[in-house]
C-alpha positions in Angstrom: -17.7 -18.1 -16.2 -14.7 -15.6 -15.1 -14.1 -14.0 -11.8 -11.5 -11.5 -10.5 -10.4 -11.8 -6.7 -8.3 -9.0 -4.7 -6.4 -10.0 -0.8 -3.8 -7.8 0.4 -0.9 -9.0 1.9 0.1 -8.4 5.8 3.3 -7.8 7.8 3.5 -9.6 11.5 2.4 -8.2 15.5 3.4 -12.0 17.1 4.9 -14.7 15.1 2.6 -17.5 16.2 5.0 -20.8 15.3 6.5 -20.9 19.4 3.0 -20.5 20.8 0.0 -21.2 17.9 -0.7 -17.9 18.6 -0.3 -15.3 16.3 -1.1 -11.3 15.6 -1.0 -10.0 11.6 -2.1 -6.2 10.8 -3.1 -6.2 6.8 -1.0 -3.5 4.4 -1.8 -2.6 0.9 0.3 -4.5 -1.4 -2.1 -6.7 -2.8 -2.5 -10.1 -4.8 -5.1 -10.4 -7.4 -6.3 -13.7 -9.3 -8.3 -14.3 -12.7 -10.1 -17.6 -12.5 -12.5 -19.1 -15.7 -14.1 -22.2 -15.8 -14.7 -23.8 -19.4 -15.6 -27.3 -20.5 -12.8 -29.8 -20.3 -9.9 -30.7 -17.2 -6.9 -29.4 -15.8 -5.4 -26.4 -14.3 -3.4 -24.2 -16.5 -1.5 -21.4 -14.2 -0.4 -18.0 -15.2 2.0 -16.8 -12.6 3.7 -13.4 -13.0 6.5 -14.2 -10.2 8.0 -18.2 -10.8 8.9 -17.9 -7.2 4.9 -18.1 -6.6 4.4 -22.4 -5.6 2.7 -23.4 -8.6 2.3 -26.7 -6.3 0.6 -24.5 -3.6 -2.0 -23.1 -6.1 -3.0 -26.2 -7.5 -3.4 -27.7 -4.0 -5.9 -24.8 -2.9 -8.1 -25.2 -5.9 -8.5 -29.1 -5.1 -9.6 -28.2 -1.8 -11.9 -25.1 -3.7 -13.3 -26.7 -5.9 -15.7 -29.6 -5.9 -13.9 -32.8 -7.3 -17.7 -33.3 -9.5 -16.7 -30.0 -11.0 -13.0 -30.1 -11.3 -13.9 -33.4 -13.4 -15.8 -31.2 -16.1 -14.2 -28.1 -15.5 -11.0 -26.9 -17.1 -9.8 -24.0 -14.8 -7.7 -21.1 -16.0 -5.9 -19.0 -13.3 -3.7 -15.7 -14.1 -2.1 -14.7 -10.7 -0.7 -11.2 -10.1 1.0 -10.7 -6.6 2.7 -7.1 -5.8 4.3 -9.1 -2.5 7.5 -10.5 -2.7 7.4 -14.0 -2.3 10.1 -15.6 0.9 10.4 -12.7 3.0 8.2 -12.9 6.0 5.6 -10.9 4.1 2.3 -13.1 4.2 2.3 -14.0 0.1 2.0 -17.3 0.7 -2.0 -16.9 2.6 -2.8 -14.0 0.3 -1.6 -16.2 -2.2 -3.8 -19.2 -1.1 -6.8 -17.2 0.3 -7.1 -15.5 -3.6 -7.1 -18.7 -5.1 -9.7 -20.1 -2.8 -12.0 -17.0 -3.3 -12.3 -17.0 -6.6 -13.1 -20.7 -7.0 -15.4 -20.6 -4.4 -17.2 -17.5 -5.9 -17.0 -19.8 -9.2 -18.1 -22.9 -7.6 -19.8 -22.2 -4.1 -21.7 -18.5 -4.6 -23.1 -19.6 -1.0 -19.8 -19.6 0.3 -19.1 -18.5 3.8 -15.6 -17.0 4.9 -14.3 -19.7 7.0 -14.8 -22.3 4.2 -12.8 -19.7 1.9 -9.6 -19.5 4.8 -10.1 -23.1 5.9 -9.0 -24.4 2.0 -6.3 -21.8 1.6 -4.5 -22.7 5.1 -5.5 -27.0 4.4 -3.8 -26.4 1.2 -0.8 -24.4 3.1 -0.4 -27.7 5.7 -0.5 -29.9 2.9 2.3 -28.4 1.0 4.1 -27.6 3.9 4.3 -24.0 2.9 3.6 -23.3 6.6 4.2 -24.8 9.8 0.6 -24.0 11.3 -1.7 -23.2 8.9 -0.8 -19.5 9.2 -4.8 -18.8 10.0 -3.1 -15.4 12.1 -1.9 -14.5 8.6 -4.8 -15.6 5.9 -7.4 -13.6 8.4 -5.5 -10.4 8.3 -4.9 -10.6 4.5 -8.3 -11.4 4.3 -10.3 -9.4 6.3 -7.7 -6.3 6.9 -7.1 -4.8 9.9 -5.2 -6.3 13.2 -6.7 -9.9 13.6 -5.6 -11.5 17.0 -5.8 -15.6 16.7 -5.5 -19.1 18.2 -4.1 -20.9 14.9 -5.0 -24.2 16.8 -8.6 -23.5 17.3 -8.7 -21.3 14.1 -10.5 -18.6 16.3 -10.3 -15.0 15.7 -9.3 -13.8 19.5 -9.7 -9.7 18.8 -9.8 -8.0 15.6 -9.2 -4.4 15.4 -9.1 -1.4 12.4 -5.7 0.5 12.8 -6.3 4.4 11.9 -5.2 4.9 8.7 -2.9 8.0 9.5 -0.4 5.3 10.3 2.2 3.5 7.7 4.2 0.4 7.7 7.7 0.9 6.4 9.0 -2.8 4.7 12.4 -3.5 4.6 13.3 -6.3 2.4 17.2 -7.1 2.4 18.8 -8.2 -0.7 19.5 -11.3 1.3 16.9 -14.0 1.2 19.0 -15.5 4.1 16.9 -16.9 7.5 17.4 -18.4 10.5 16.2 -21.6 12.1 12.4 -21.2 12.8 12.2 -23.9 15.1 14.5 -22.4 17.1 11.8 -19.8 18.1 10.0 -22.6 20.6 13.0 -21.7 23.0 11.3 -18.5 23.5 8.3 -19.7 23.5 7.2 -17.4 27.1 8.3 -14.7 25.3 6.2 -14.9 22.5 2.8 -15.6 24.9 4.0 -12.7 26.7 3.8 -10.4 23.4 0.8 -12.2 22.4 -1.3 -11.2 25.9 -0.2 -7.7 24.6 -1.7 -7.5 21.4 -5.3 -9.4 22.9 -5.7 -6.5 25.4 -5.3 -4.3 22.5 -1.3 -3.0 23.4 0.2 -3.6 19.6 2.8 -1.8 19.2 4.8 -3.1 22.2 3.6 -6.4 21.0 5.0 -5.8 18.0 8.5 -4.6 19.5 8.9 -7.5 21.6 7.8 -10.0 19.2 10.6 -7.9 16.8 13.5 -8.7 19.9 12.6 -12.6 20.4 12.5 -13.1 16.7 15.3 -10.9 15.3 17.8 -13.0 18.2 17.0 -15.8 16.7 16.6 -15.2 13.3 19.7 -13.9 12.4 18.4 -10.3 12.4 20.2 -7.4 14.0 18.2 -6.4 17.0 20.0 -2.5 16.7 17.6 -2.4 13.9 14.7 -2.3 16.1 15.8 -0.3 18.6 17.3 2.1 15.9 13.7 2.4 14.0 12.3 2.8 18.0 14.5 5.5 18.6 13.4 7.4 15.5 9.8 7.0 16.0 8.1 4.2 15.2 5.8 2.8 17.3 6.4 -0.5 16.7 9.1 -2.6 14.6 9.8 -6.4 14.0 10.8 -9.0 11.6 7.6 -9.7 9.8 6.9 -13.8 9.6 10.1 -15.5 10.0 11.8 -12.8 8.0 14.1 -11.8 6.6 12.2 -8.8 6.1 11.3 -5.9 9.0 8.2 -3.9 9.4 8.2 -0.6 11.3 4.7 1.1 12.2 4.5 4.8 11.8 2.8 8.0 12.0 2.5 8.9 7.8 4.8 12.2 8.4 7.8 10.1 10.2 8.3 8.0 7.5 11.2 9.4 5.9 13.3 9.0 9.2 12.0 5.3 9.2 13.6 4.8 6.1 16.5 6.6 6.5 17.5 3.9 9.3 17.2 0.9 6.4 19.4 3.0 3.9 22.3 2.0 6.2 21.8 -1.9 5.4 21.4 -3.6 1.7 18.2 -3.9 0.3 14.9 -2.0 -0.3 12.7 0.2 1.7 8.8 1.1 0.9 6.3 2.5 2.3 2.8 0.8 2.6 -0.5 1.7 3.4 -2.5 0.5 6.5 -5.5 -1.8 5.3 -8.7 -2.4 6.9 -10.6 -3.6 4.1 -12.0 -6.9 3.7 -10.9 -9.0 0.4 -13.0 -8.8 -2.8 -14.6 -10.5 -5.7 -16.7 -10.2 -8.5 -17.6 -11.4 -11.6 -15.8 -10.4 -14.8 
């Protein structure tokens, strides 16, 4: 029994930790996991990035897998992520929600999607890789597209296809360095105010504001954002709780869009929109 699992990863619209309320848009850089089941016991993890939490993985397939078959089972996992892992850029739930696919497609085939997302962000809780579960995150990574949510309820508020025309631009800096997230409560009206944005459908100024309240915080220049405004994106913010920054733009604009990172240290690339849904089949 072998499977093969593919979840893209996601950039932020609101960061949800002030408010439990959080906006994610999927993008193409994608994570994909190898899981076989053969007689025996134990996990044995190929990771191809040893920043990946080998603790977080292990987590998600004992809330995968049932503990009857984890007993018998021994279960084989070769991870590959093209999402660097620290930097605000959702690896973490594409990282959980690939893991919990495949062992439910191993374990469950009458699996539904929320008992997929619900073991990736239990897992997340559990290992205190995130502060709420991330479910804005895992839902955009799994199912593409803009997903609007309530991380306390675990409801999906809108969800919304983004024309694939558009880019995201991804700045990661060479610095790892970030701010104090809990900090971010202070502006918590803030944050509901760029979250009523994005549920009536508004996501780029969503975006934009949620890329002000976060990069003042966060130790993030705010010029950046006003910079990557003023050369025509349509919407720019730290993505998570950084350090990285997004930018939204038409596909022909993007070489302006990068020009504004070249002045800082670190990496620029250009990503694809994605609307697709996550996949998995048997190998």
């Amino acid at each position: 029994m072998k499977v093969k699992a593919t979840v893209n990863g996601a950039i932020s619209i609101v960061n949800a930790i002030a408010t439990w309320k959080g906006a994610t848009l999927g993008i193409s850089s994608k994570v994909e996991a190898t899981v076989s089941a053969t007689e025996g016991k134990g996990i044995i993890l190929e990771l191809d990035n040893q920043n990946m939490s080998s603790r977080l993985v292990n987590k998600v397939v004992e809330f995968a897998v049932p503990k009857k078959e984890l007993e018998k089972n021994k279960i084989e996992i070769q991870l590959k992520s093209e999402i660097p892992t620290g930097y605000g850029l959702k690896s973490s739930s594409a990282i959980s929600s690939v893991i919990s696919l495949a062992c439910h497609k191993l374990f469950k085939p009458n699996y539904t999607d929320n008992s997929v997302l619900y073991a990736g962000i239990d897992a997340s809780l559990a290992t205190k890789v995130s502060m709420t579960g991330a479910f804005d995150d895992a839902c955009a990574c799994y199912f593409g597209g803009i997903q609007v949510t309530d991380n306390k309820t675990r409801k999906i508020i809108k969800s919304d296809k983004i024309p694939t025309s558009l880019a995201a631009v991804v700045f990661v800096p060479k610095s790892r360095k970030r701010g104090n997230i809990k900090q971010l409560k202070v502006l918590e009206t803030i944050f509901d105010r760029a979250w009523s944005f994005a549920k009536t459908g508004d996501y780029w100024n969503a975006m934009t504001l949620n890329g002000y309240a976060t990069s003042a915080v966060l130790n993030s220049d705010p010029k950046i954002i006003s910079a990557l405004i003023e050369n025509g994106a349509l919407g720019a913010s730290v993505s998570g709780n950084g350090p990285s920054i997004a930018a939204i733009v038409k596909k022909d604009n993007t070489s302006k869009i990068k020009k504004v990172f070249s002045e800082y240290e670190g990496t620029a690339m250009v990503a694809e929109i994605n609307n697709k849904r996550a996949e998995v089949h048997e190998v």
